[in-house]
GUGUKOL-862034 format. One line per 8 residues: their letters; for each residue x, y, z of C-alpha. Coordinates in pm, whole numbers. Layout:
// GUGUKOL-862034
a	X,Y,Z | ...
//
This chain:
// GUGUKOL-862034
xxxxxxxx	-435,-1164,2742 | -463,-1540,2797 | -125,-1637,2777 | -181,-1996,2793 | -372,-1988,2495 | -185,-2023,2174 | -171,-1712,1972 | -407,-1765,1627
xxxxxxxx	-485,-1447,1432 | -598,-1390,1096 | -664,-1192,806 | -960,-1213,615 | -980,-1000,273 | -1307,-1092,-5 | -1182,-1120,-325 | -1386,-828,-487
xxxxxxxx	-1119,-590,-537 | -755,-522,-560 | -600,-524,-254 | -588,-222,-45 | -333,-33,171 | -536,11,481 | -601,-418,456 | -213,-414,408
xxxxxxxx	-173,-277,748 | -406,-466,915 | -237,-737,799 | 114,-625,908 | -49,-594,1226 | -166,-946,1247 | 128,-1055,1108 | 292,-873,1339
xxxxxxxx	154,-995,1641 | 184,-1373,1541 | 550,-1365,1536 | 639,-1145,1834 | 409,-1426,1964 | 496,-1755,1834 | 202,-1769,1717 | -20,-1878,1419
xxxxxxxx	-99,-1565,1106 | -430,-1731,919 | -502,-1628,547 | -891,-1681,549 | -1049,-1557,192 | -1412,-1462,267 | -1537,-1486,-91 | -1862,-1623,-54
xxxxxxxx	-2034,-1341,-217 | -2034,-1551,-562 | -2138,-1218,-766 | -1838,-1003,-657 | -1569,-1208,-602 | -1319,-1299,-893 | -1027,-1528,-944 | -869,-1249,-1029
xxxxxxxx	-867,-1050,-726 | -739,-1378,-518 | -425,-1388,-714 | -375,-1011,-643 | -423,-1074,-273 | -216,-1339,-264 | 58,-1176,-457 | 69,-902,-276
xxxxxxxx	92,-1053,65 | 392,-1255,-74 | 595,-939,-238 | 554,-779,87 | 695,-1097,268 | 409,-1165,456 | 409,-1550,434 | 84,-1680,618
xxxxxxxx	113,-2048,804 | -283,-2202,698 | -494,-2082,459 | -910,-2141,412 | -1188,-2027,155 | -1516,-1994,299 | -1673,-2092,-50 | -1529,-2439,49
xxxxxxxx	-1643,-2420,389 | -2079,-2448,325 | -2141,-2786,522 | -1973,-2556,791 | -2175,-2292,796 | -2491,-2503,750 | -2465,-2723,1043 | -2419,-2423,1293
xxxxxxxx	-2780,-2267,1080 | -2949,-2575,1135 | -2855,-2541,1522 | -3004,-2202,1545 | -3289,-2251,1360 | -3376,-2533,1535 | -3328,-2346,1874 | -3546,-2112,1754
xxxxxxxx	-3271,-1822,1783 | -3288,-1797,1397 | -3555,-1775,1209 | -3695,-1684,838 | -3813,-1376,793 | -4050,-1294,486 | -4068,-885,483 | -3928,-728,115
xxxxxxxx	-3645,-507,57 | -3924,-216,-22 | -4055,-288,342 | -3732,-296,468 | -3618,24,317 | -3952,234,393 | -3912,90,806 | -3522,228,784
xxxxxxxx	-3609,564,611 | -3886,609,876 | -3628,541,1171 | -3340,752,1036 | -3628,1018,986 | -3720,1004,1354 | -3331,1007,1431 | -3298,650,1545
xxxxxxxx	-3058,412,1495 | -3181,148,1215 | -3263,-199,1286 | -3537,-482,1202 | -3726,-632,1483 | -3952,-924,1265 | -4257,-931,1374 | -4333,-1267,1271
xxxxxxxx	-4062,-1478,1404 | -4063,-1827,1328 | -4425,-1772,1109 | -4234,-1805,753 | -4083,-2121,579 | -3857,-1880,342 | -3698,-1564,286 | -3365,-1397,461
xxxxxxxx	-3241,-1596,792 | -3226,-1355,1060 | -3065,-1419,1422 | -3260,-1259,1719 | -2989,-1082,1922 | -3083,-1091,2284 | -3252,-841,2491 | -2961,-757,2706
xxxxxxxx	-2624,-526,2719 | -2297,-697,2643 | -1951,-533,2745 | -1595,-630,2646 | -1297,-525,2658 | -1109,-373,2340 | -696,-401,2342 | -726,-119,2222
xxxxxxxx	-1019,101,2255 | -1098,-18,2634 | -1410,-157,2765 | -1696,-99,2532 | -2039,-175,2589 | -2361,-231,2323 | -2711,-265,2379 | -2858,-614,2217
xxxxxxxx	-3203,-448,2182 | -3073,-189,1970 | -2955,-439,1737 | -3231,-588,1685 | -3264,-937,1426 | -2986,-941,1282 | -2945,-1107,878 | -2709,-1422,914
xxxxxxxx	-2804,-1590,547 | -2916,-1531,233 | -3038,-1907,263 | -2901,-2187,427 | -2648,-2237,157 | -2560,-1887,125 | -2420,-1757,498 | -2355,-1358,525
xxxxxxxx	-2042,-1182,715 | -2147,-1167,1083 | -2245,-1535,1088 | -1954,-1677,870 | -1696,-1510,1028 | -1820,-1561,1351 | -1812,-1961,1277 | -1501,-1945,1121
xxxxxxxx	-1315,-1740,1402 | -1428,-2003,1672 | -1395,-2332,1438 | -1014,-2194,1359 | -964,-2141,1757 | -830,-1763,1670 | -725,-1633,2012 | -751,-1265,1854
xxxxxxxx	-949,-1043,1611 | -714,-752,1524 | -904,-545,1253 | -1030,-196,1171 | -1232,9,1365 | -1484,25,1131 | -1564,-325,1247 | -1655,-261,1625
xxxxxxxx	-2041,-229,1555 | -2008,-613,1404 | -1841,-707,1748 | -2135,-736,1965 | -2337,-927,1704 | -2070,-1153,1649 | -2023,-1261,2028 | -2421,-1281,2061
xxxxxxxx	-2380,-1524,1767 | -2085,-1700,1947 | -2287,-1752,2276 | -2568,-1896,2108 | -2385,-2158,1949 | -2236,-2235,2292 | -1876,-2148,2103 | -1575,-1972,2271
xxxxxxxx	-1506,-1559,2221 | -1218,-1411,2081 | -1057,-1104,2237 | -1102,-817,1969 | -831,-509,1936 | -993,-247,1659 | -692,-53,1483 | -793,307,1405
xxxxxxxx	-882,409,1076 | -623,556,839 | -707,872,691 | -645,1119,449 | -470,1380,464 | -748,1570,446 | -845,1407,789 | -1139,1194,590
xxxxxxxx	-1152,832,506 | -872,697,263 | -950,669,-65 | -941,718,-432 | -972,1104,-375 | -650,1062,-200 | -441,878,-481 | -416,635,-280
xxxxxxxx	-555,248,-362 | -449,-55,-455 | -82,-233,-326 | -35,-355,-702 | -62,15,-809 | 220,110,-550 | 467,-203,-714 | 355,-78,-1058
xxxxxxxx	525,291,-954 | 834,139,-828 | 798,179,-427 | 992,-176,-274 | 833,-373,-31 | 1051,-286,273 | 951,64,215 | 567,-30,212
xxxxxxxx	592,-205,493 | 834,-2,698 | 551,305,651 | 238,114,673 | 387,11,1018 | 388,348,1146 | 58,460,1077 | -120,393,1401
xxxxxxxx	215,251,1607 | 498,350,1732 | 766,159,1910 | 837,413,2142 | 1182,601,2012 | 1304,800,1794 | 1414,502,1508 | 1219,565,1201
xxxxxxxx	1383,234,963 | 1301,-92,1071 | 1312,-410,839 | 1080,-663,901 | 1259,-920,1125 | 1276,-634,1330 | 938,-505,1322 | 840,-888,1468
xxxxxxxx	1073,-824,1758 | 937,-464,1861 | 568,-484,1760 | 334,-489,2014 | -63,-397,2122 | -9,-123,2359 | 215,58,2144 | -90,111,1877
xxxxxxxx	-211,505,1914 | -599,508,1989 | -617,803,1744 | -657,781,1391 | -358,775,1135 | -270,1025,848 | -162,860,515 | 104,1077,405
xxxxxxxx	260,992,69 | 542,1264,82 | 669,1032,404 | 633,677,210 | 814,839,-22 | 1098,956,215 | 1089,556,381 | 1136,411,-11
xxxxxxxx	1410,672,-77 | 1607,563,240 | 1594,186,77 | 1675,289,-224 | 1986,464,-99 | 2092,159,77 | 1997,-58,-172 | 2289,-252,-358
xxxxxxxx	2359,-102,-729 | 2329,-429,-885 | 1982,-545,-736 | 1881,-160,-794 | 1964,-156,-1166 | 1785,-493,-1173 | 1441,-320,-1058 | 1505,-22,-1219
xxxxxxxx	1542,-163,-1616 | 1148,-172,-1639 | 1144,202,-1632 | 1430,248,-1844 | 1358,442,-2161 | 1453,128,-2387 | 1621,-214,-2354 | 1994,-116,-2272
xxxxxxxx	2294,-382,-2150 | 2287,-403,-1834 | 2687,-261,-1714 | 2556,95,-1957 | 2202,74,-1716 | 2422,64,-1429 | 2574,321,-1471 | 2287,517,-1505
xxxxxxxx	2149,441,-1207 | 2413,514,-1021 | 2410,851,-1108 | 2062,866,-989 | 2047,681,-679 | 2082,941,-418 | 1811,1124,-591 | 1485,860,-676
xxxxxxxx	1224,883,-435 | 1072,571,-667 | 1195,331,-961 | 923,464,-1161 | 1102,835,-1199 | 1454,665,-1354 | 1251,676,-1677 | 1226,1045,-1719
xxxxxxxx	1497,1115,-1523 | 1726,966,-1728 | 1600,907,-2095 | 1849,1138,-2267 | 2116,859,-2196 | 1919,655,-2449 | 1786,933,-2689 | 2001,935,-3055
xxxxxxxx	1903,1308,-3058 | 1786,1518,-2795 | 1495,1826,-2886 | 1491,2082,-2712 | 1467,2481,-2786 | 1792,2634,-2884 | 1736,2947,-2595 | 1753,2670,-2309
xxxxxxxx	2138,2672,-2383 | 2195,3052,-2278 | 2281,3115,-1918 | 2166,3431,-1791 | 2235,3713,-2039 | 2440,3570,-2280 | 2371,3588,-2641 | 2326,3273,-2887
xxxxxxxx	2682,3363,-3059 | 2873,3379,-2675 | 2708,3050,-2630 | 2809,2887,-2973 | 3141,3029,-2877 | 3167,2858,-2560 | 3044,2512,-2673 | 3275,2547,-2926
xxxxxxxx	3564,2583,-2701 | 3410,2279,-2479 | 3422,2039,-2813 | 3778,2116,-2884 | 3873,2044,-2535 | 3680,1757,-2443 | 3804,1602,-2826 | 4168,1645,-2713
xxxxxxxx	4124,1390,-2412 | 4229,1080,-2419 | 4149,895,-2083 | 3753,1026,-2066 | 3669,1067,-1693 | 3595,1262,-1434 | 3971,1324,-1295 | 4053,1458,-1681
xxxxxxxx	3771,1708,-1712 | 3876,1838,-1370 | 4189,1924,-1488 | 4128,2072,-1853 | 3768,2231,-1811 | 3770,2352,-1450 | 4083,2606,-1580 | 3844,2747,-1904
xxxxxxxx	3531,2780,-1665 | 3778,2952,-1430 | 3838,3182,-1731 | 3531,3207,-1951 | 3281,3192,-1605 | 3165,2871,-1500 | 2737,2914,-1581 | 2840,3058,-1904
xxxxxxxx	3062,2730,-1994 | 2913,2497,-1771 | 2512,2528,-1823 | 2560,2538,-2214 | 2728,2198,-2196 | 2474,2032,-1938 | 2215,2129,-2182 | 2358,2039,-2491
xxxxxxxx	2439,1687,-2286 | 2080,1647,-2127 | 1812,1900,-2345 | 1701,1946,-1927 | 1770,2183,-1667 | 1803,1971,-1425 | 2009,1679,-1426 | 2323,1510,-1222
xxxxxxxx	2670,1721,-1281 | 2808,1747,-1642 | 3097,1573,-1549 | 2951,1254,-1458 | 2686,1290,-1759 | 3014,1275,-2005 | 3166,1027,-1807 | 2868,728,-1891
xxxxxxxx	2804,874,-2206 | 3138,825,-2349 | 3353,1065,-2558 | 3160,982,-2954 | 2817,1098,-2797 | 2936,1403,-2593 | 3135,1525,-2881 | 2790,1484,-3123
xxxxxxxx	2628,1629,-2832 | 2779,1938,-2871 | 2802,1951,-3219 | 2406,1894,-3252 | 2369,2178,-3010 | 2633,2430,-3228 | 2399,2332,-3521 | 2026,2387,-3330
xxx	2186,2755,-3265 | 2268,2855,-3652 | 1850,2741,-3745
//
């Protein structure tokens, strides 16, 4: 690494989609690097495909990158960045290292299916350089092997001839990937092109393009690819897609980006929970694994649990009243929560977890109420006993059903009292302790509770 040249990195999404996990991480990663740095984190939007890219798909980009905290210090659009891209077109063509090329899609197509017949890697040598006045601007990559040297993946070396000429613009107006970002990367001064490895066959054509216009090389560091875990690329298949879906289903920010951190690096110990200030203090190249990474949602779900533990019960009820079954006041929500806090693994599962604190009656079938091999009459019995107790205290907590219902389960068997009154409370069987159920629903509903149940066993 130069270190006398100031760090610039960047991250350069289109806007033709929602914005994706596996760009999330490769912009952690740049982000990353920047501040462990002091240096520069670039938000470049490529969207100069005018068909594909929408308004739309900005906003979610830049939404995104701000929920996750991932401010960025400049920002371009290439759409805004033509007379750019024009002047360094003119200089090739002119040099006569670009060129027009006139051959059709169809003869295009028919000289790749022939190639990938014969096993060979496809490519376009023109064989009419410089003879046409119109069609596709190609870039003649030169006859000669280029090596660099990867940050990540090592020294890597690429044929030029095998590359053949290259497409660079649709027209002189309209400038493609490899030549755009290419301009852009030099004209921005980035010191460092930190991006999938999916990218490394666009490396060599982008420093042949570089050399040609006499303009200074990045060094390049290609992340590996995150996969499935089904070991193949990520993707809908997987569940797994867009960073708005993962807000939508109530996984917080600090989670994402504590577990899109670890796929691919490591900081070399056995700490799992890092917030972000400390993620730009430990981050660092040589830590990234040269082997691909496994999305695993069971462990981003284990990350947004541990934040959601930690997380304070004010700022937690806050997120979680979205999901709630209805609109509720916020100290009754609270409450709520609380009781599941230990156990959400995302905001999104408060909602069923929990609607039976906001149901007027609960349906369920009657034979959920027996435990084990009681009959409907023992049951009755039992619930009866419950509603006579519970009715007869006056300070309703915890501490008080200790002490009057712990002696009657001690006597009548604590399933047979117990598991008729959680279901009578919740219509689920599964749910937090009794106890605490009665304790936010308040005396009126418990009592009803019970009642209702008494009367679903006599239909």
């Amino acid at each position: 690494m130069n270190n006398n040249k100031p760090i610039r990195v960047r991250i350069a999404p289109s806007p033709t989609g929602l914005f994706h996990i596996g760009t999330a991480r490769t912009t952690l990663f740049n982000y990353l690097f920047a501040k462990k740095n002091n240096g520069k984190f670039i938000l470049r939007i490529e969207d100069t495909d005018k068909e594909r890219s929408e308004g739309k798909y900005k906003k979610d980009i830049l939404d995104n990158l701000k929920w996750l905290g991932l401010e960025w210090d400049e920002e371009y659009c290439q759409s805004e960045r033509i007379a750019i891209y024009e002047k360094y077109l003119k200089k090739l063509l002119d040099s006569g290292q670009a060129f027009y090329c006139y051959h059709t899609k169809e003869e295009l197509d028919k000289e790749k299916n022939k190639q990938m017949a014969n096993k060979e890697a496809p490519r376009h040598i023109c064989d009419g350089r410089g003879a046409s006045s119109k069609g596709i601007i190609r870039f003649r990559c030169p006859d000669k092997k280029i090596t660099f040297n990867d940050l990540i993946k090592g020294e890597l070396t690429f044929d030029g001839n095998l590359l053949g000429d290259i497409s660079i613009a649709k027209d002189e107006k309209t400038p493609l990937y490899n030549f755009a970002a290419s301009v852009d990367d030099a004209e921005m001064k980035m010191s460092h092109i930190i991006r999938g490895e999916d990218h490394i066959s666009n490396t060599p054509k982008q420093i042949f393009i570089l050399e040609a216009l006499g303009l200074d090389c990045p060094e390049y560091a290609h992340l590996p690819l995150t996969l499935g875990p089904d070991k193949t690329k990520l993707s809908k298949r997987h569940g797994v897609v867009s960073v708005t879906r993962y807000r939508k289903e109530g996984y917080l920010p600090e989670a994402l980006v504590n577990f899109i951190a670890f796929l691919g690096w490591h900081p070399g110990n056995e700490k799992e929970i890092f917030s972000l200030k400390e993620l730009e203090r430990e981050f660092s190249i040589e830590r990234i694994n040269k082997s691909n990474a496994i999305f695993n949602i069971n462990k981003l779900d284990w990350y947004n649990g541990q934040y959601i533990r930690k997380m304070d019960l004010d700022k937690l009820t806050e997120l979680c009243l979205p999901y709630l079954s209805q609109e509720t006041n916020f100290d009754y929500a609270k409450k709520v929560v609380a009781l599941e806090q230990e156990r959400l693994k995302k905001l999104s599962e408060i909602g069923e977890l929990t609607k039976f604190f906001f149901l007027d009656k609960l349906d369920y079938p009657k034979e959920l109420l027996i435990w084990k091999k009681m009959t409907l009459k023992e049951v009755k019995n039992n619930l009866d006993i419950l509603g006579k107790a519970l009715s007869k205290i006056d300070k309703f907590d915890q501490n008080s059903f200790q002490g009057i219902l712990m002696p009657l389960a001690e006597k009548h068997g604590s399933g047979e009292l117990l598991w008729p009154l959680r279901v009578a409370l919740t219509g689920q069987k599964a749910s937090p302790g009794p106890f605490e159920i009665m304790e936010v629903l308040g005396k009126k509903k418990v009592l009803k509770r019970i009642e209702e149940a008494m009367e679903l066993i006599e239909i």
